[in-house]
C-alpha positions, 0 to 999 in steps of 0.5 A, spaced: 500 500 500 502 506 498 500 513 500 501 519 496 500 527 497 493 530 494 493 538 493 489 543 491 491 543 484 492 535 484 489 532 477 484 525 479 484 519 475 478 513 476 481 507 476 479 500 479 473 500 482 472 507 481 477 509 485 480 515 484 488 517 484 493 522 484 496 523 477 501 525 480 504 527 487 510 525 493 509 518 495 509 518 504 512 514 508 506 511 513 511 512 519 509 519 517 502 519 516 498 522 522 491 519 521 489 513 516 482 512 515 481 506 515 475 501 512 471 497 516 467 490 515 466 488 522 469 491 529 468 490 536 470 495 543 476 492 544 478 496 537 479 489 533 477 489 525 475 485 521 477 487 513 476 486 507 481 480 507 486 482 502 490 484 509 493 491 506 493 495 513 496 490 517 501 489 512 503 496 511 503 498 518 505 492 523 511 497 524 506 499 530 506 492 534 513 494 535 512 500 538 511 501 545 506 505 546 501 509 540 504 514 536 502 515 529 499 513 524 493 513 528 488 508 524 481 509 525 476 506 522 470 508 519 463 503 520 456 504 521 454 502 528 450 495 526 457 493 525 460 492 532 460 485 534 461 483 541 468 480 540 474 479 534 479 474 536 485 478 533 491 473 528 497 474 531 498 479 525 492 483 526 494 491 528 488 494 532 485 500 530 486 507 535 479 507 535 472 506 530 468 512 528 460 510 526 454 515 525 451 514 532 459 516 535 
């Protein structure tokens, strides 16, 4: 997964799954992120997810397992509230959200 910079003046190209995309822009290291906005299938309060099973985020960010306490980037999902599950029993290489944000939160 990669990140790119979006500006003002940045030209958008729909691309797969009508997704749009800078053209052009500097590429970010995710350590250098500051929040990610995360999808969300299901997730519970113990801010485990489940996603869209192709494991992107947990790839792109398991630098933060490593870490001992939170820093950045800070990944909050993004969900409606009937997605909340009791509980998510988490893969050893699942990274937990920092929170989740639903329409009723």
């Amino acid at each position: 997964m990669r990140f790119q910079e979006i500006t003002m003046s940045t030209n958008l190209l729909v691309k797969q799954y009508g997704i749009q995309v800078p053209e052009e822009g500097e590429f970010v290291n995710p350590r250098m992120l500051d929040i990610v906005l995360t999808p969300v299938v299901a997730f519970d309060l113990q801010n485990n997810r489940i996603g869209m099973g192709g494991g992107y985020f947990d790839r792109t960010f398991t630098f933060l397992k490593h870490r001992e306490n939170w820093f950045s980037p800070k990944l909050i999902g993004l969900a409606f509230a009937k997605q909340e599950v009791a509980s998510i029993p988490p893969n050893p290489w699942d990274i937990p959200l920092f929170l989740t944000v639903t329409e009723t939160q």
